[in-house]
N, CA, C and O atoms as CSV, one atom per row, in Angstrom:
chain,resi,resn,atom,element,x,y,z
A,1,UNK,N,N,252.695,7.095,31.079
A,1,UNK,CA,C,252.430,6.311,29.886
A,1,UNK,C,C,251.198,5.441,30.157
A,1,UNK,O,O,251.343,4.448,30.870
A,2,UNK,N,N,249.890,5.762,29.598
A,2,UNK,CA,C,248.666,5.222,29.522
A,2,UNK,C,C,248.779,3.772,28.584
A,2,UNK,O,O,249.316,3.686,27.480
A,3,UNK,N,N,248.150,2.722,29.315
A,3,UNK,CA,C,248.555,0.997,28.891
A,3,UNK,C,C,248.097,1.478,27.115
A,3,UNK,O,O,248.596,0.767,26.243
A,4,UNK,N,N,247.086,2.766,26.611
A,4,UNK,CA,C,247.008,2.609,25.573
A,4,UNK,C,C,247.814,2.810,24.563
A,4,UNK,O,O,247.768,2.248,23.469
A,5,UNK,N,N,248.889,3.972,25.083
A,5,UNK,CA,C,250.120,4.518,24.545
A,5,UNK,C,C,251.000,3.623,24.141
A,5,UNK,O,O,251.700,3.775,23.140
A,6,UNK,N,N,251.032,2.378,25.081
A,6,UNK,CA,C,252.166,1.887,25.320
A,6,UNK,C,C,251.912,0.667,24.570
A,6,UNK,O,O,252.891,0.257,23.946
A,7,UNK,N,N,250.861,-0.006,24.474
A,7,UNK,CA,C,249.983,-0.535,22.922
A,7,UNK,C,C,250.620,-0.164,21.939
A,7,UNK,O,O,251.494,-0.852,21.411
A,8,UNK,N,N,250.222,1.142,21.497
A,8,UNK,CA,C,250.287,1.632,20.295
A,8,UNK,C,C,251.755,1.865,20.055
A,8,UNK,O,O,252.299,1.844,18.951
A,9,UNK,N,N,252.151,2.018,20.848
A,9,UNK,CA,C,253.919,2.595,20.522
A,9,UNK,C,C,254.176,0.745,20.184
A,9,UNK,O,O,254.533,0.548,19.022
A,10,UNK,N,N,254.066,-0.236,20.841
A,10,UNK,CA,C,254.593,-1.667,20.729
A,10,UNK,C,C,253.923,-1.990,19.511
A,10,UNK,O,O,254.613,-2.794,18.885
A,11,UNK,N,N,252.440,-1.584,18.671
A,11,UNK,CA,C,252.230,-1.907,17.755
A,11,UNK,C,C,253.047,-1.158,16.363
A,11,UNK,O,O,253.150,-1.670,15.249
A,12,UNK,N,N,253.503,0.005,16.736
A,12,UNK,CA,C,254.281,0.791,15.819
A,12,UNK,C,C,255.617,-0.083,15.733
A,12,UNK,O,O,255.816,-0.542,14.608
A,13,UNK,N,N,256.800,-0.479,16.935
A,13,UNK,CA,C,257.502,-1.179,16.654
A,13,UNK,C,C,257.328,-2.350,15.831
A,13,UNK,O,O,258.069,-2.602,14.881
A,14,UNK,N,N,256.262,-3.134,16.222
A,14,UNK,CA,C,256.139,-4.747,15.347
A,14,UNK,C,C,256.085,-4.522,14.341
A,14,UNK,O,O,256.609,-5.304,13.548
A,15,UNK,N,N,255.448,-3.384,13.882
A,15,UNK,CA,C,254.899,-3.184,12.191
A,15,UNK,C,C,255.670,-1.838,11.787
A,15,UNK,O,O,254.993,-0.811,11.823
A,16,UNK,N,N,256.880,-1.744,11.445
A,16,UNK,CA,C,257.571,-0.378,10.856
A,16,UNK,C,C,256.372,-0.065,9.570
A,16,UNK,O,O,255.626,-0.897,9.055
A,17,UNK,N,N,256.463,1.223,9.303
A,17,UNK,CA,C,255.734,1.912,8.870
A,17,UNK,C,C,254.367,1.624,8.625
A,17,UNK,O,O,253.982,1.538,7.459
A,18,UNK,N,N,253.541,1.455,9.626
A,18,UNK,CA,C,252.706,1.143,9.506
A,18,UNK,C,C,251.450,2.177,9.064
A,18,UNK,O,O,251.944,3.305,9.078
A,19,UNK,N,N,250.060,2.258,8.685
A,19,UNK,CA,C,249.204,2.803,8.880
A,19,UNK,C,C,248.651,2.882,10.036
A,19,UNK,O,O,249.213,2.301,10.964
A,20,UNK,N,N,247.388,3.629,10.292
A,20,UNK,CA,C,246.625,3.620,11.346
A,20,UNK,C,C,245.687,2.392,11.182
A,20,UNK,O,O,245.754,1.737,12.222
A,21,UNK,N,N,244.949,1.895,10.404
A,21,UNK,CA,C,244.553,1.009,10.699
A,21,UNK,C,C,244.667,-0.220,11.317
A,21,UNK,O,O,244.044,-0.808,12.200
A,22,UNK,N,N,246.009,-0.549,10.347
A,22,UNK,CA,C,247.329,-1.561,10.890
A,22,UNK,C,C,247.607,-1.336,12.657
A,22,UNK,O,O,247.594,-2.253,13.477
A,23,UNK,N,N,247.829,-0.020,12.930
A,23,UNK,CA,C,248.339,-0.242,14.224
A,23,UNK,C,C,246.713,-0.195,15.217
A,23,UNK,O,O,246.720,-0.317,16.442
A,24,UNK,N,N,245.715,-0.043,14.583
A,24,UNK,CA,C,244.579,0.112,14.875
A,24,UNK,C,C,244.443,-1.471,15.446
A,24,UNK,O,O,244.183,-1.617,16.641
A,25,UNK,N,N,244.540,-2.114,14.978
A,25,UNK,CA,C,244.457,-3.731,14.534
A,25,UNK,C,C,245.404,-4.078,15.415
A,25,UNK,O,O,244.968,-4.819,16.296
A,26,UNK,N,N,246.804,-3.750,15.519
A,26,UNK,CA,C,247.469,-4.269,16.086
A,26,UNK,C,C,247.103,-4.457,17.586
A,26,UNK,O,O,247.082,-5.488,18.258
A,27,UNK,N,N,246.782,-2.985,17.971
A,27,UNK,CA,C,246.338,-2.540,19.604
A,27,UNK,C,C,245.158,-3.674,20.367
A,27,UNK,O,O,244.997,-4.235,21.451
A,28,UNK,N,N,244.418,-3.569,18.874
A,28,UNK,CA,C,242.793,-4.518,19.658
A,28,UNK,C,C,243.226,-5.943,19.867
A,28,UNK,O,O,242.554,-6.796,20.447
A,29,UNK,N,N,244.670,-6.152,19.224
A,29,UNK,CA,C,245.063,-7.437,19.822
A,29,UNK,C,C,245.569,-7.988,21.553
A,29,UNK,O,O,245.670,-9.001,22.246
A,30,UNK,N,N,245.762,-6.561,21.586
A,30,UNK,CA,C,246.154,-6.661,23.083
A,30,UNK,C,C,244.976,-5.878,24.451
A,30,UNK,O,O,244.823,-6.025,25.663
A,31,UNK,N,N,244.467,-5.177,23.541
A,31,UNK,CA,C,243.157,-4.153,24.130
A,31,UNK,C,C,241.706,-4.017,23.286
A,31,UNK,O,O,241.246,-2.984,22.799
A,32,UNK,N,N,241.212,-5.163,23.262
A,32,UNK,CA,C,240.310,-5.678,22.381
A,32,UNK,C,C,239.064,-4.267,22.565
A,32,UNK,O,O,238.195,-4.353,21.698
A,33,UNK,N,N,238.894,-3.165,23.436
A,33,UNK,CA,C,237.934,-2.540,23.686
A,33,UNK,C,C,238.307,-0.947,23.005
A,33,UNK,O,O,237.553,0.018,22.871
A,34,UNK,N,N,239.652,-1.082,22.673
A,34,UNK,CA,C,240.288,0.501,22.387
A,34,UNK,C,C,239.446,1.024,21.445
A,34,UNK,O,O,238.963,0.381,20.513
A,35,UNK,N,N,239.248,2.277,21.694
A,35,UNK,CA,C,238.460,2.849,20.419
A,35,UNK,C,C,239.173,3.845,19.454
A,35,UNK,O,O,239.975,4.678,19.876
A,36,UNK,N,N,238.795,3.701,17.953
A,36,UNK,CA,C,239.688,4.225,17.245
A,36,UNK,C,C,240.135,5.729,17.340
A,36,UNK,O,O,241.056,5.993,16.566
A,37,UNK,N,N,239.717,6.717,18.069
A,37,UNK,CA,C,240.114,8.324,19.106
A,37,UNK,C,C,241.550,7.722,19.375
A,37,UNK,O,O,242.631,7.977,18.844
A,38,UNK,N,N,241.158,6.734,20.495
A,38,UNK,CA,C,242.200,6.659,21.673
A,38,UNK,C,C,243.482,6.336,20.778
A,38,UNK,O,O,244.580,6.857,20.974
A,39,UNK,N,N,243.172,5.307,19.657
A,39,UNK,CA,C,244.736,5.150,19.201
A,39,UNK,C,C,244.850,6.558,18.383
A,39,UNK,O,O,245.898,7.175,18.570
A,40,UNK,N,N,244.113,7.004,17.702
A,40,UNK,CA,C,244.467,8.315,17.078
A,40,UNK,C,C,245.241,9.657,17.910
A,40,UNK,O,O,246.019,10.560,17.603
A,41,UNK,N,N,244.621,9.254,18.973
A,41,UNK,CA,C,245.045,10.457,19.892
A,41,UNK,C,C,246.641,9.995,20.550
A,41,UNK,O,O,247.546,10.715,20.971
A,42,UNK,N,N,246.555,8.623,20.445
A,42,UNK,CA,C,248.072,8.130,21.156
A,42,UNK,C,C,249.637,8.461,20.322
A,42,UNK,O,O,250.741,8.908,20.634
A,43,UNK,N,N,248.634,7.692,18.524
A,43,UNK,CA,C,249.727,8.581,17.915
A,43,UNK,C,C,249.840,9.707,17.488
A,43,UNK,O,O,250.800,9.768,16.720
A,44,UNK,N,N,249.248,10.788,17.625
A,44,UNK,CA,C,249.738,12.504,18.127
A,44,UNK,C,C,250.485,12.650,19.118
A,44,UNK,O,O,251.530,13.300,19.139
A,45,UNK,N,N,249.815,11.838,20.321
A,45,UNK,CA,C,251.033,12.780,21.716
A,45,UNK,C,C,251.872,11.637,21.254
A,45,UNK,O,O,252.561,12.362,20.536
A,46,UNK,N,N,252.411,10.411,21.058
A,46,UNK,CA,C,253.762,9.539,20.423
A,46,UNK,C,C,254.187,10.830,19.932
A,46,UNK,O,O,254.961,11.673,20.384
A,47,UNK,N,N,253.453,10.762,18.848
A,47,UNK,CA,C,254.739,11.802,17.217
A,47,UNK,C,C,254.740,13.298,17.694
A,47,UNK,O,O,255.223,14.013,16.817
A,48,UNK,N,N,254.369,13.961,18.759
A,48,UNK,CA,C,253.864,14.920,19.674
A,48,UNK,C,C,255.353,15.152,20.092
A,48,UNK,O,O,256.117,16.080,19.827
A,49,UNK,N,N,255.553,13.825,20.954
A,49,UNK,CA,C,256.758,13.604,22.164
A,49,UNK,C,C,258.104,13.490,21.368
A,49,UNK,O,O,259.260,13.640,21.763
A,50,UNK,N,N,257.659,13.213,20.257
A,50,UNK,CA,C,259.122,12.657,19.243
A,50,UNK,C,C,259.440,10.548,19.581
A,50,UNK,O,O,260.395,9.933,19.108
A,51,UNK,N,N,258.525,10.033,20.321
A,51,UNK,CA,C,258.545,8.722,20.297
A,51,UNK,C,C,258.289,7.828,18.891
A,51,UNK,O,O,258.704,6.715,18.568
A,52,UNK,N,N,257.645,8.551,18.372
A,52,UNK,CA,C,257.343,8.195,16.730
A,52,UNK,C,C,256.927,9.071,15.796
A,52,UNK,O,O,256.049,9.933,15.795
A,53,UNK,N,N,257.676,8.717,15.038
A,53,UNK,CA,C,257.860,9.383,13.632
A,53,UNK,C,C,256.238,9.063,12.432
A,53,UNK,O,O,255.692,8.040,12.018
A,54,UNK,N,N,256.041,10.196,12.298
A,54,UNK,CA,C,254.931,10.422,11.499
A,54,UNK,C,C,255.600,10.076,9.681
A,54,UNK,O,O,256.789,9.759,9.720
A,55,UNK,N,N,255.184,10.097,8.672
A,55,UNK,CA,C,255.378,9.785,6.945
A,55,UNK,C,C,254.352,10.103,6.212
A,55,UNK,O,O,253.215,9.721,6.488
A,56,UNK,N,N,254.569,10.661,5.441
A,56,UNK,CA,C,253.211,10.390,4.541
A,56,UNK,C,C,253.444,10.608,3.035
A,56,UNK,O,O,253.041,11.527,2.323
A,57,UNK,N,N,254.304,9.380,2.682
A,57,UNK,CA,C,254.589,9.885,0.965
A,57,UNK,C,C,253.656,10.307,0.073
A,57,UNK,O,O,252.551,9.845,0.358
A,58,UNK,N,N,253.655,10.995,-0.886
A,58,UNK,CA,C,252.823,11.729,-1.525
A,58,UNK,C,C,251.705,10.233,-2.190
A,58,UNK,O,O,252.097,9.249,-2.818
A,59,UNK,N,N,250.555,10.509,-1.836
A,59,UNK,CA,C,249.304,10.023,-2.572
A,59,UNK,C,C,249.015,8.488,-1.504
A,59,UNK,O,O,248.375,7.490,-1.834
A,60,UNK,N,N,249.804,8.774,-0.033
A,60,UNK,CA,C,249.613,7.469,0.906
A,60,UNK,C,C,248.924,8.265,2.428
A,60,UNK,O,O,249.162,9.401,2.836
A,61,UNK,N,N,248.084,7.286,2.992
A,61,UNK,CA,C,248.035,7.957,4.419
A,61,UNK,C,C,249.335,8.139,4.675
A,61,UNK,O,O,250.405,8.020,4.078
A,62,UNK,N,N,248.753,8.619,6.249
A,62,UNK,CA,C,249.960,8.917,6.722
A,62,UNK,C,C,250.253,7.272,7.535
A,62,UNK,O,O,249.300,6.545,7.814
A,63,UNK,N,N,251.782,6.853,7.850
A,63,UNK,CA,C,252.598,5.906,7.773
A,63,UNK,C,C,253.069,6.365,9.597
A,63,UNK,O,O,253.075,7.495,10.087
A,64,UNK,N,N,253.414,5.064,10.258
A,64,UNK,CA,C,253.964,5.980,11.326
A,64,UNK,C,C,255.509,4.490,11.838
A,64,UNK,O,O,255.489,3.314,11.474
A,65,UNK,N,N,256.662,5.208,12.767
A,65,UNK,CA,C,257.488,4.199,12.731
A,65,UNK,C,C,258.294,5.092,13.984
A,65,UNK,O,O,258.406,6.295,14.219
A,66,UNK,N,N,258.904,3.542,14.806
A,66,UNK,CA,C,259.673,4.361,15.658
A,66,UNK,C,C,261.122,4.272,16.199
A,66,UNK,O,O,261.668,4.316,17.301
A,67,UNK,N,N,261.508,4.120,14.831
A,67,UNK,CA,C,262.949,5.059,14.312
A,67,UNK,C,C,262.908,6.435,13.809
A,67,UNK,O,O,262.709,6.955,12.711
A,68,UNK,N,N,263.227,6.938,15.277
A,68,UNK,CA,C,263.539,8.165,15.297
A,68,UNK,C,C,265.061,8.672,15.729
A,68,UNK,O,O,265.936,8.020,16.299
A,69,UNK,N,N,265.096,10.408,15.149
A,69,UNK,CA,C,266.708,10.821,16.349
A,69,UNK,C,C,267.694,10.371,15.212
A,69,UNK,O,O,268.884,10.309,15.524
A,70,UNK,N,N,267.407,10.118,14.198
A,70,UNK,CA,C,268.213,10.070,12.615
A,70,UNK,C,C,267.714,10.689,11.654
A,70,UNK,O,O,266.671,11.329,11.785
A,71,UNK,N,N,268.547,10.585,10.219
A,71,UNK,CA,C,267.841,11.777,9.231
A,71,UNK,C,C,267.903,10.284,8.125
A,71,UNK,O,O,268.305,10.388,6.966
A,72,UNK,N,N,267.578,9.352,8.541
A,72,UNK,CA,C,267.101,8.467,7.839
A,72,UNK,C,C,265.475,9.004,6.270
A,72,UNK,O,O,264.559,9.819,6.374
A,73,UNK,N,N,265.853,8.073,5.084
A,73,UNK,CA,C,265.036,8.109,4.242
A,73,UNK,C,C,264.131,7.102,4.110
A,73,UNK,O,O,264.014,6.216,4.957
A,74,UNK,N,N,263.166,7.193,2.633
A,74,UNK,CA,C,262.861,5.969,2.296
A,74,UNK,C,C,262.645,5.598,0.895
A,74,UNK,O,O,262.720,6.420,-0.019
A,75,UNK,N,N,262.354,4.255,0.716
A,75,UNK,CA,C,262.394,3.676,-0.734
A,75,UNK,C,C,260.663,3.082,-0.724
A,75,UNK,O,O,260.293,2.312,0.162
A,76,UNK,N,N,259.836,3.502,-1.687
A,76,UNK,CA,C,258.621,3.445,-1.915
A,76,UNK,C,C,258.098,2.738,-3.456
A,76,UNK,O,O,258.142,3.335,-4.531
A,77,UNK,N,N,257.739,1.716,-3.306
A,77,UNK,CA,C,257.372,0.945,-4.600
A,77,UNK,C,C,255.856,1.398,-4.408
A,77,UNK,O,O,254.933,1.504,-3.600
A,78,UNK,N,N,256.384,1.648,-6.136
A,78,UNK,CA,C,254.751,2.480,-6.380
A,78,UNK,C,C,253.808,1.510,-6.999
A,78,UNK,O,O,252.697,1.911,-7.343
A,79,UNK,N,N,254.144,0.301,-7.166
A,79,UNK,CA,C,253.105,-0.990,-7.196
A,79,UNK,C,C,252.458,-1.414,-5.449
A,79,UNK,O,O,251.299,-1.293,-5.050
A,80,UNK,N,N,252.903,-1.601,-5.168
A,80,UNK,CA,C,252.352,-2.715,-3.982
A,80,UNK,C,C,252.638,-1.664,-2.482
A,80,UNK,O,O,252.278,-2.235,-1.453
A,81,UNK,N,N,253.088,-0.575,-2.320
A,81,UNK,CA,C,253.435,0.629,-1.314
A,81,UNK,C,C,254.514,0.256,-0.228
A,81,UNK,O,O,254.855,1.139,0.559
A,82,UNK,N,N,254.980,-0.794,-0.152
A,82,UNK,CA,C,256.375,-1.457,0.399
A,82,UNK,C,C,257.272,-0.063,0.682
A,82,UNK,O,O,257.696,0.795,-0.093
A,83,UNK,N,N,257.366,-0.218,2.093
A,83,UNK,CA,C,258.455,1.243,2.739
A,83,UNK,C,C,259.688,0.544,3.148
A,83,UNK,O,O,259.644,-0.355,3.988
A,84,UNK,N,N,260.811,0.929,2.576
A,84,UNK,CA,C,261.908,0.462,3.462
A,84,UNK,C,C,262.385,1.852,3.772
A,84,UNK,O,O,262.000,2.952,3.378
A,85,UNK,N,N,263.284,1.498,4.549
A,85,UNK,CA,C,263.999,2.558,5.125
A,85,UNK,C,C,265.929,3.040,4.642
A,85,UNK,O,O,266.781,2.181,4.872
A,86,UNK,N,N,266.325,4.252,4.084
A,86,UNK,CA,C,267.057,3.955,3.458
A,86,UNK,C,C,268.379,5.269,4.536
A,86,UNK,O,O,268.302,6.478,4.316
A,87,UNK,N,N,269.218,4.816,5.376
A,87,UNK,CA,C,270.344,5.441,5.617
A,87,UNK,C,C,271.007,7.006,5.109
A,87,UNK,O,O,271.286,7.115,3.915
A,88,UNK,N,N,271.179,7.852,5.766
A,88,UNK,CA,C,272.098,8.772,4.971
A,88,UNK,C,C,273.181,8.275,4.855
A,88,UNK,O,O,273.729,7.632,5.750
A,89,UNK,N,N,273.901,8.608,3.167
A,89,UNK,CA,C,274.669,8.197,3.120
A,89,UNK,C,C,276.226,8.626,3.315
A,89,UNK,O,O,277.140,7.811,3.443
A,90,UNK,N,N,276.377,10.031,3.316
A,90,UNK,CA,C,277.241,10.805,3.580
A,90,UNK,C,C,276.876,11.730,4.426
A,90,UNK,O,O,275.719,12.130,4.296
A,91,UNK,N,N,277.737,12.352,5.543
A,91,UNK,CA,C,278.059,13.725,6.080
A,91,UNK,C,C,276.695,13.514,7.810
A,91,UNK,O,O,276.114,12.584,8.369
A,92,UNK,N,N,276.793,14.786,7.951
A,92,UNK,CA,C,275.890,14.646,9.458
A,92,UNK,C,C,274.592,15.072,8.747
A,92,UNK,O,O,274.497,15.539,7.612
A,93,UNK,N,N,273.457,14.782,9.774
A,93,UNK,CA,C,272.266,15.216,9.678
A,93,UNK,C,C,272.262,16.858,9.632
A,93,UNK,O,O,272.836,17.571,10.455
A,94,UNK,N,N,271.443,17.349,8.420
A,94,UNK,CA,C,270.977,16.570,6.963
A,94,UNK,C,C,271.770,16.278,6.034
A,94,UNK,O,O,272.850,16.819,5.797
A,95,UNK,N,N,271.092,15.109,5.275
A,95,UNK,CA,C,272.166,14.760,4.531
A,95,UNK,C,C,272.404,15.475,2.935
A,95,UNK,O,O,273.114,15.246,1.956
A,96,UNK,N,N,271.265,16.554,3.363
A,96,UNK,CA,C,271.719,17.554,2.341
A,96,UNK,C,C,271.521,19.311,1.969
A,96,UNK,O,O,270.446,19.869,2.190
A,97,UNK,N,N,272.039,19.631,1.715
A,97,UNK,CA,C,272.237,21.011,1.775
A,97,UNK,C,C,271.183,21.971,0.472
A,97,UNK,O,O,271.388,22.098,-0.736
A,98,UNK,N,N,270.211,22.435,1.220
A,98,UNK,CA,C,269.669,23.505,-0.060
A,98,UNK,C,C,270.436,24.003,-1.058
A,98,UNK,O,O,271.460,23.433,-0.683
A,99,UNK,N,N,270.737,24.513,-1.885
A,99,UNK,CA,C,270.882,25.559,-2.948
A,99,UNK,C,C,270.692,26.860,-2.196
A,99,UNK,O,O,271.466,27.796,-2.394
A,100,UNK,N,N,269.835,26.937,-1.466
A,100,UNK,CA,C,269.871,28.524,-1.010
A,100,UNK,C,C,268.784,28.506,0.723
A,100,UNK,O,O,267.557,28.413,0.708
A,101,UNK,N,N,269.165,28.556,1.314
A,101,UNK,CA,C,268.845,28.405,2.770
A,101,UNK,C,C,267.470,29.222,3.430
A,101,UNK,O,O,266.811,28.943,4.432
A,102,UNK,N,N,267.313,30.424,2.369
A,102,UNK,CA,C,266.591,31.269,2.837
A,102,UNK,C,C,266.752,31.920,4.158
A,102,UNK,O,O,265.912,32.646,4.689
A,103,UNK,N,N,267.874,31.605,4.625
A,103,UNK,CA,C,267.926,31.924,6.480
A,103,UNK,C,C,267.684,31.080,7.137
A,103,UNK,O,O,267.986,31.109,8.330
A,104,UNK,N,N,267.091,30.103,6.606
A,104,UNK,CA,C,267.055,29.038,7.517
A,104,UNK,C,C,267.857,28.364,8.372
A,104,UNK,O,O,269.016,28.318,7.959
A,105,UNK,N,N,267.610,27.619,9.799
A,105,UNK,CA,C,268.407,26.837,10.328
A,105,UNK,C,C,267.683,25.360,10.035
A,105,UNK,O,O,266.751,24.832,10.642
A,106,UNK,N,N,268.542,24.825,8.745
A,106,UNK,CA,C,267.887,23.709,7.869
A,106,UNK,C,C,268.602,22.560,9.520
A,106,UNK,O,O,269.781,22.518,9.869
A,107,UNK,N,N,267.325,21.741,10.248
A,107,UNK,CA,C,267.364,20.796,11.021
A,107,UNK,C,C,267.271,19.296,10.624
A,107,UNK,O,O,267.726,18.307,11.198
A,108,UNK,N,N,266.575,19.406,9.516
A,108,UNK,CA,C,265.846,17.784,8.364
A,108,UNK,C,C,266.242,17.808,7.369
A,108,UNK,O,O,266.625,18.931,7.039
A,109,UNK,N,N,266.399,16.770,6.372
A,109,UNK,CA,C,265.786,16.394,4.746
A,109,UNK,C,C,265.156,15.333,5.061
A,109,UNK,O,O,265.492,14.505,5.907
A,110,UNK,N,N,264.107,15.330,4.304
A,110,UNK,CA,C,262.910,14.119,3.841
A,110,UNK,C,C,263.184,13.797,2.669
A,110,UNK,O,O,263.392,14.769,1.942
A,111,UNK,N,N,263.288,12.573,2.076
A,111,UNK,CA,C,263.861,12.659,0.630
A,111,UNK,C,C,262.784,11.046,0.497
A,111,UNK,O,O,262.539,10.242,1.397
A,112,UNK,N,N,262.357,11.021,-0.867
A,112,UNK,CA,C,261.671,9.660,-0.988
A,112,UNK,C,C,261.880,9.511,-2.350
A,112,UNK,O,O,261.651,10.335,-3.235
A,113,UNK,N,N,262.496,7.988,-2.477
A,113,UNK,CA,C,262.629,7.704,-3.543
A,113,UNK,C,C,261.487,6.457,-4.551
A,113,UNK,O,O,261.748,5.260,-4.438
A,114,UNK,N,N,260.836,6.699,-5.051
A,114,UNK,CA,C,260.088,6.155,-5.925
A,114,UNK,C,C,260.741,5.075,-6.565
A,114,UNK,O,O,261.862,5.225,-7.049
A,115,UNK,N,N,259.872,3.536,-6.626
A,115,UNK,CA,C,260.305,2.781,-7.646
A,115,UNK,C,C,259.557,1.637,-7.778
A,115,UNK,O,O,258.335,1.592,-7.919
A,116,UNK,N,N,260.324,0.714,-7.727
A,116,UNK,CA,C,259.544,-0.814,-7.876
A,116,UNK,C,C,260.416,-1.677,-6.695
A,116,UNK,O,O,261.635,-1.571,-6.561
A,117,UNK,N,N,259.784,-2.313,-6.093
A,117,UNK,CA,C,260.794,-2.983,-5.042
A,117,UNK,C,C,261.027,-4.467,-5.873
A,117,UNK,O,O,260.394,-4.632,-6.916
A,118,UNK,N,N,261.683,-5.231,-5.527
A,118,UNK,CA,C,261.983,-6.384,-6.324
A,118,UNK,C,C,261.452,-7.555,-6.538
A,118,UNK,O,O,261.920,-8.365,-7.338
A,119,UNK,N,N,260.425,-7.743,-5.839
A,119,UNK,CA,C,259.617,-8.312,-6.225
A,119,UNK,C,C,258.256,-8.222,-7.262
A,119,UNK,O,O,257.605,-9.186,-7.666
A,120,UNK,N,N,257.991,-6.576,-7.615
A,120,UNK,CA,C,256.829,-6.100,-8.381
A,120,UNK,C,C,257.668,-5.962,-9.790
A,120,UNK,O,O,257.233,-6.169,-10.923
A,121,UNK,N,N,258.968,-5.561,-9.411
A,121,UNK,CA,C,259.468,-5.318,-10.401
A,121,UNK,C,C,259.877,-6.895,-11.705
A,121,UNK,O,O,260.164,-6.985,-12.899
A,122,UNK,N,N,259.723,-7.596,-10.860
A,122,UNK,CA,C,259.682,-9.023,-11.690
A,122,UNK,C,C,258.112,-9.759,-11.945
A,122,UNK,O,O,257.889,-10.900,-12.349
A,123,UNK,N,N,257.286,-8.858,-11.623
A,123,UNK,CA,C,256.165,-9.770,-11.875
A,123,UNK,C,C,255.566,-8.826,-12.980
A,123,UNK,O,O,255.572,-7.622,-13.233
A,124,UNK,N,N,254.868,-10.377,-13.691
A,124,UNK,CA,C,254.699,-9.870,-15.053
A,124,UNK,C,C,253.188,-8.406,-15.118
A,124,UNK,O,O,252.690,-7.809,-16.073
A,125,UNK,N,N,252.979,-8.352,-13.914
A,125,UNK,CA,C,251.243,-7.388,-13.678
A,125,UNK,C,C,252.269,-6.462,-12.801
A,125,UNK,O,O,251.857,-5.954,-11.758
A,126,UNK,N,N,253.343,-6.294,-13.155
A,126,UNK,CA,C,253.709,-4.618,-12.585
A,126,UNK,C,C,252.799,-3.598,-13.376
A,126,UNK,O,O,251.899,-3.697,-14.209
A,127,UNK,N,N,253.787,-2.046,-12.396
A,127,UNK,CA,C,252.866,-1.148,-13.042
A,127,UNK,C,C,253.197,-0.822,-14.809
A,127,UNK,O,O,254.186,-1.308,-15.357
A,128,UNK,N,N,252.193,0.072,-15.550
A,128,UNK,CA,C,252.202,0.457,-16.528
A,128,UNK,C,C,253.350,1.399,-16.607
A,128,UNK,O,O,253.803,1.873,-15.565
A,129,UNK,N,N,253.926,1.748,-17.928
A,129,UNK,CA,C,255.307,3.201,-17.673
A,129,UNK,C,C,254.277,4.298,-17.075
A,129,UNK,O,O,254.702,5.041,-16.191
A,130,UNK,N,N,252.355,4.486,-17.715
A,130,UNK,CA,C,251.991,5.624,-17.202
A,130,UNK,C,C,251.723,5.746,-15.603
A,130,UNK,O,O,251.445,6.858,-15.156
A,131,UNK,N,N,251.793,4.735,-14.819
A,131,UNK,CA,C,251.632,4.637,-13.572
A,131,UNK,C,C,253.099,5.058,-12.978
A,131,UNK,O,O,253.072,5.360,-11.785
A,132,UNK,N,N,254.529,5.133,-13.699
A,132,UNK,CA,C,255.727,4.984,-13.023
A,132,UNK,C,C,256.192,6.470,-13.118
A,132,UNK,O,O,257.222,6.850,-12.561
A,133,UNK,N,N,255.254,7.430,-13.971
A,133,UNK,CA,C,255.567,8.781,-14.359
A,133,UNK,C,C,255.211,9.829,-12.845
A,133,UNK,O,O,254.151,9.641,-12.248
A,134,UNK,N,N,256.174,10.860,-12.370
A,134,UNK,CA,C,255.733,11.586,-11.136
A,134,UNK,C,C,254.360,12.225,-10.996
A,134,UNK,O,O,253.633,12.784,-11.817
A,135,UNK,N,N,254.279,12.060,-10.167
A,135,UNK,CA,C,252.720,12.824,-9.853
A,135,UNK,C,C,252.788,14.211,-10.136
A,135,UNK,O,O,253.679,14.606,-9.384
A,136,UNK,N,N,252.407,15.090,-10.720
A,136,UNK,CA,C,252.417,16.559,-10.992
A,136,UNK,C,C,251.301,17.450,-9.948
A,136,UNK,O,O,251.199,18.672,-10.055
């Protein structure tokens, strides 16, 4: 484990779902010289190794966090991009079953739920209904 890895993995903990920039930022707090490769390259072999979990809800970079080794979800306010993290709620990993398997040996579900978190959702400059409609 290279002191830069080990940066970046401690900046992924402080900041759950973070971006790259964010953990970009985070690192130069402790390794003021890192260059932006080295953290890029740290979180590949991280999300590589299974130490951290890669995200990337539709129309966001990619997000990175290291709760892993669950079939955990998430909740995504489509005002302000606020990630929480949301539990399966029934049965073992996954917490859900295709319609039709194709043969598959189904290992995941990714499931993301869209909304307003509670604070956007009370302010009077939330989004428009045409901003709250799915992306096609």
């Amino acid at each position: 484990m290279t002191k830069q890895r080990s940066a970046v993995l401690d900046a992924v903990w402080d900041h759950p779902h973070a971006d790259t920039e964010t953990v970009i930022n985070s690192v130069r707090e402790r390794l003021p010289s890192v260059s932006h490769q080295a953290v890029y390259d740290s979180l590949h072999t991280l999300t590589e190794v299974g130490l951290v979990r890669c995200i990337q809800p539709s129309g966001s970079v990619a997000r990175y966090e290291r709760r892993i080794g669950d079939n955990h979800h998430h909740l995504v306010c489509r005002s302000c991009n606020l990630i929480v993290d949301v539990d399966c709620t029934i049965g073992q990993a996954p917490c859900l079953t295709p319609s039709h398997d194709s043969g598959f040996i189904v290992e995941q579900a990714e499931i993301t739920f869209w909304g307003l978190c509670p604070e956007c959702a009370g302010s009077e400059s939330g989004p428009t209904d045409s901003d709250l409609s799915p992306a096609v």
